[in-house]
N, C-alpha and C positions, 0 to 999 in steps of 0.2 A: 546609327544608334539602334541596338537592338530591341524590337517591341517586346515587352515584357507583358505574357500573359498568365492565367490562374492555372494552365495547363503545367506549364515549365513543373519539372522533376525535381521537388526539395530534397534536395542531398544534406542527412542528419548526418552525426556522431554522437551516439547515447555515451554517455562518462558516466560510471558509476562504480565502487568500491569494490563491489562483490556481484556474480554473474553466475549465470548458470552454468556448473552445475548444481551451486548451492542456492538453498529452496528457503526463501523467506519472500514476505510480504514485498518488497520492491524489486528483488531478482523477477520474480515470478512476473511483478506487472509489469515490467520493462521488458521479456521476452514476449510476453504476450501481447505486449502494443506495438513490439519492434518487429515480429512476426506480420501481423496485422498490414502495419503500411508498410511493408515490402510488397503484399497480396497486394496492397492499393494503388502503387507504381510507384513508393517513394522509393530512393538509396538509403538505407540505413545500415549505420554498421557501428558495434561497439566497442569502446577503450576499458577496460577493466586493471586489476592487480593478475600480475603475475604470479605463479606458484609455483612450487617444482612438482607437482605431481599432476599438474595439467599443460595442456600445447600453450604454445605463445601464439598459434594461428590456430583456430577450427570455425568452419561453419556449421551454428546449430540451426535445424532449421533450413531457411533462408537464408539470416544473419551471419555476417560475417565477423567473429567476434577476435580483439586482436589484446591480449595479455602482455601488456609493455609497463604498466606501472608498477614501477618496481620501488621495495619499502626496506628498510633494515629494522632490527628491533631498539635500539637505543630511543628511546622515547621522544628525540629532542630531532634526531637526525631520521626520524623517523617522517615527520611530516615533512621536513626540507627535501628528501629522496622522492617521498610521493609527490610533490608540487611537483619540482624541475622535470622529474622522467614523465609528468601529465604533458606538462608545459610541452617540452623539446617534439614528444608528439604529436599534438597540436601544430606544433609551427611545421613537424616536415611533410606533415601529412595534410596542408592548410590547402593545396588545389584541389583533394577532392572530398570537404563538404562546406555549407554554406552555413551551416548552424551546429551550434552545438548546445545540446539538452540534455543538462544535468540531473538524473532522477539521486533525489534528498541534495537538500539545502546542506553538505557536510561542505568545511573550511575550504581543505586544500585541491581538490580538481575543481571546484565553482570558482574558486580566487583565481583556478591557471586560468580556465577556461573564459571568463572576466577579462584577462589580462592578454589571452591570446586573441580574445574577438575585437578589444581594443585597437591593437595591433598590428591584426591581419585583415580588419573588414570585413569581421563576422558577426551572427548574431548570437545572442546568446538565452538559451531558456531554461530558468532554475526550477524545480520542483521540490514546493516545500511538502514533505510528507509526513513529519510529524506535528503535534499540537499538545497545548495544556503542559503538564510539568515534563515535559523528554522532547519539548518542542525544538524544530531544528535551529532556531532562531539562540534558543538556551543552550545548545552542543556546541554551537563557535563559540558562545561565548565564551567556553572554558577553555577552548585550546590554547597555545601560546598565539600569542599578538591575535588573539580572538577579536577583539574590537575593531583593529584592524582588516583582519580579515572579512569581516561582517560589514565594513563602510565597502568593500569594495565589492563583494557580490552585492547589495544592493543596488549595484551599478549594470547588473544586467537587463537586458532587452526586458524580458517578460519572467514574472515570476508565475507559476501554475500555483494558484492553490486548491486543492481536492475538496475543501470544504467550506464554509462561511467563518469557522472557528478559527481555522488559518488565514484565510481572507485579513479576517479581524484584525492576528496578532501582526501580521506584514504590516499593517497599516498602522498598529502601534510602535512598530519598529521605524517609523517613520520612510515605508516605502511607500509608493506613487501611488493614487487609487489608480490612474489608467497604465501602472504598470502590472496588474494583479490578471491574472487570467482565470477566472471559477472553471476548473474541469475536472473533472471525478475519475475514478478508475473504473476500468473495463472489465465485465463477465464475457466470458466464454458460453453463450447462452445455449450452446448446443451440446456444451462436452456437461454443463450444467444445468436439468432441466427432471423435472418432477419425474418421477418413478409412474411406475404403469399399475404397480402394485398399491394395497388399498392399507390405510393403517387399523390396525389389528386392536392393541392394547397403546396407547401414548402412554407408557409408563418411560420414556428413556429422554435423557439430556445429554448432547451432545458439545462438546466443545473445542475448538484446535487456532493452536497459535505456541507463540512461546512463552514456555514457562518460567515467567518473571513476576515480580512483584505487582509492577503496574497493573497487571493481566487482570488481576483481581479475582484468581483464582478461589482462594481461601476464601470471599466475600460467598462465592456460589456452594463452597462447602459445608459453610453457615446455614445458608439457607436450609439447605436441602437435607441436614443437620434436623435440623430444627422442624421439617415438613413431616421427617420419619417420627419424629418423636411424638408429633400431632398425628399417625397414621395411615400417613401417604409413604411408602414406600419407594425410590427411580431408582434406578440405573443412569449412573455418570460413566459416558468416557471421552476420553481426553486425549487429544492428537496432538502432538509436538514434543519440544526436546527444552530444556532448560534448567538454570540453574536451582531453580526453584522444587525440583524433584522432589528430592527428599522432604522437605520441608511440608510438600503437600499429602506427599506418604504419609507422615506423622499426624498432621492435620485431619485428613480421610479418618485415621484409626480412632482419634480423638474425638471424633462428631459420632464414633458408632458408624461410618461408614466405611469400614476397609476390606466388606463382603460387596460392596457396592459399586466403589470408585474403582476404573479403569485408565492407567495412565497407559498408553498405548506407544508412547517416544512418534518419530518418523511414520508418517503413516504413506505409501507408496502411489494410493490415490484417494485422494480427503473425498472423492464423492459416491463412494462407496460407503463412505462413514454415514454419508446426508440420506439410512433408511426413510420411508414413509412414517415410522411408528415415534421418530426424533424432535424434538425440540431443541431449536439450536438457542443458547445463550451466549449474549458477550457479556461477561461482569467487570468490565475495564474501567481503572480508576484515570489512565489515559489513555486516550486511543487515536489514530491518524484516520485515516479511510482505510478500514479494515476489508480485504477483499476478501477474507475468509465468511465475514456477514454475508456482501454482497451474494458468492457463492452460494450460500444457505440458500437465500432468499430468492436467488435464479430456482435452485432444484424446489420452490414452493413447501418449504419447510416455513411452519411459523417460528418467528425471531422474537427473542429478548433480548434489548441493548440498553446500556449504561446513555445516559445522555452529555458523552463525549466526543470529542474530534465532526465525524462525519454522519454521524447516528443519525442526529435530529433532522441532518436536512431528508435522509433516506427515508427514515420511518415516519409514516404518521400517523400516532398513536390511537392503537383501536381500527385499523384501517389497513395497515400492509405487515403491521408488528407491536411491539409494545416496548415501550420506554420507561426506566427508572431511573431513579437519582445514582449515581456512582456512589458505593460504600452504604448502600441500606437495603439491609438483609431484608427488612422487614417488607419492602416493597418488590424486590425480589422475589422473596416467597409469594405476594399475594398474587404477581404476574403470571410464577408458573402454577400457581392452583388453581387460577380463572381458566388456563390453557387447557390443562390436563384434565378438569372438570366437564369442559364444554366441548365438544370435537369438533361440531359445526361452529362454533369459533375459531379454533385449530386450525380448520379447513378454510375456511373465509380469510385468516389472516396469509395462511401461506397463498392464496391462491391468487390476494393481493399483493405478496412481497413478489411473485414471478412476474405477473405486471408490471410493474414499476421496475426493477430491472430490465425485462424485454423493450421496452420502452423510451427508460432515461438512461443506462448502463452497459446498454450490449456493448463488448469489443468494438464493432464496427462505427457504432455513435461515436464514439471516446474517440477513436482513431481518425474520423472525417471530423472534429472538433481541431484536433492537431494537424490538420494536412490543412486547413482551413487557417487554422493558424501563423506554419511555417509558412504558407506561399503570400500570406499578407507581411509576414517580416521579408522576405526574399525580393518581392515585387516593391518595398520601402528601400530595400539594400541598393539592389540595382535602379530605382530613378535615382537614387542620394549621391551614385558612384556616378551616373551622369550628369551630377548638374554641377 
């Protein structure tokens, strides 16, 4: 019998929809974690969707990323093609990893993935990332045989959730309290970290993510609407790409601010954006564990957030950032007027958001959270497979 110890090598397989080199909130933390325990001595290597204008093999990084799930467009044969090409992966590629960890709770690779640890004698770890009305738990629901599909990822090993908010809904979805795993997402605290330079004038708000509704964009437009006309003048700019464009153009022009607002689309490095002189805002009516806060709050930017998803466990109000109700302008404005008024507040609260990051959020915490993790499922695998 082989002794099984905390040393042994967890050999992952990350599964997820979309992969770098597209840039949203989970591509982004899954290279960045998957990077990470590579550094740490795990195997990690990831399954994504294939495309015709990227390799079916590249390593980014360290990671070895391998584009095999392949989709058609007919809506119906669309999720059947993603399952099975997940699936048949899984099963040929099943000697070399020992777990597989799904970043977002979506139907069809969580069900393969489910279905292949079943199986093959694997383990399986889901990460739920979203929460509140776009929650991932509400996204199976709507697909075909969504209920179904939803009974059987509840059936994996460990579900992750990033925040208490998600903790919660897993558990009103009737999953295990000791099947929940609280673990947050990881900063990059080096490539993210206060400026050397002093702020000058705080007249400017910053914002980045996608431009959707939930985002709660127009909420911040309002405000800030409403602050000029009281005679505070800012400067908004706005990093990301979305459908909500235009919409927000017309809105900006309508508050009187379209000499003001800056939609900026793709920005090539968001920490370029995070100046000393910025206040970062999130006005989200829902939000998952937003890494783009996090980020803020690593470069010692003081924060405004919505009291959604992952906010409240991060911020504590008056202490590392400030907190409002989602959808009230009115508390909104009085957050960034207390800001912008007071510098040594300013300064006190960013200096407490890099704290609390360095601290509870670096990359490296997140990732020894997961390697701590995987070798307590791997060391359960292997005595279960010898008894």
């Amino acid at each position: 019998m082989k002794q099984v110890t905390l040393e042994d090598t967890p050999r992952v397989l990350m599964v997820l929809s979309y992969f770098h080199p597209f840039r949203a909130g989970a591509e982004n933390q899954a290279l960045l974690l998957s990077e990470q325990l590579c550094r740490t001595g795990a195997e990690v290597s990831v399954l994504t969707r294939s495309f015709k204008h990227l390799p079916d093999f590249e390593t980014i990084g360290s990671v070895p990323v391998y584009r095999h799930i392949k989709t058609v467009n007919a809506r119906t044969l669309f999720g059947l093609r993603y399952f099975w090409s997940c699936f048949f992966y899984m099963a040929a590629q099943r000697r070399h990893y020992d777990i597989l960890h799904c970043h977002i709770l979506e139907g069809f690779h969580s069900a393969a993935a489910v279905i292949a640890g079943r199986m093959f004698n694997k383990k399986v770890v889901i990460k739920i990332a979203n929460t509140g009305t776009l929650s991932d738990f509400f996204q199976v629901k709507r697909l075909l045989c969504g209920e179904y599909i939803l009974r059987l990822v509840k059936k994996a090993d460990v579900l992750v959730a990033t925040s208490r908010q998600s903790a919660r809904e897993a558990l009103a979805e009737g999953c295990a309290d000791a099947q929940i795993a609280l673990i947050p997402n990881g900063v990059d605290t080096v490539r993210f970290r206060p400026s050397d330079a002093q702020a000058q004038a705080r007249n400017r708000i910053v914002c980045a993510g996608r431009l959707a509704g939930h985002k709660g964009l127009d909420i911040l437009l309002d405000a800030v609407g409403r602050l000029k006309r009281e005679g505070m003048r800012l400067r908004v700019d706005i990093a990301g790409q979305g459908p909500e464009r235009e919409n927000l153009l017309k809105k900006a022009a309508a508050c009187d601010l379209a000499g003001d607002v800056t939609l900026h689309g793709e920005v090539g490095s968001v920490e370029a954006f995070f100046d000393p002189d910025a206040v970062f805002v999130q006005p989200s009516r829902a939000e998952g564990m937003s890494n783009v806060m996090l980020e803020a709050m690593a470069a010692g930017l003081p924060v405004i957030a919505t009291r959604t998803g992952a906010a409240p466990d991060v911020i504590q109000d008056g202490v590392n950032g400030m907190l409002v109700d989602a959808g009230s302008v009115e508390q909104l404005c009085a957050a960034v007027k207390k800001i912008i008024s007071d510098e040594s507040l300013a300064r006190r609260l960013g200096a407490g958001a890099r704290r609390t990051i360095v601290e509870n959020y670096s990359i490296n915490s997140v990732a020894e959270k997961y390697l701590e993790l995987y070798r307590g499922l791997t060391v359960s695998r292997s005595i279960n497979s010898c008894s």
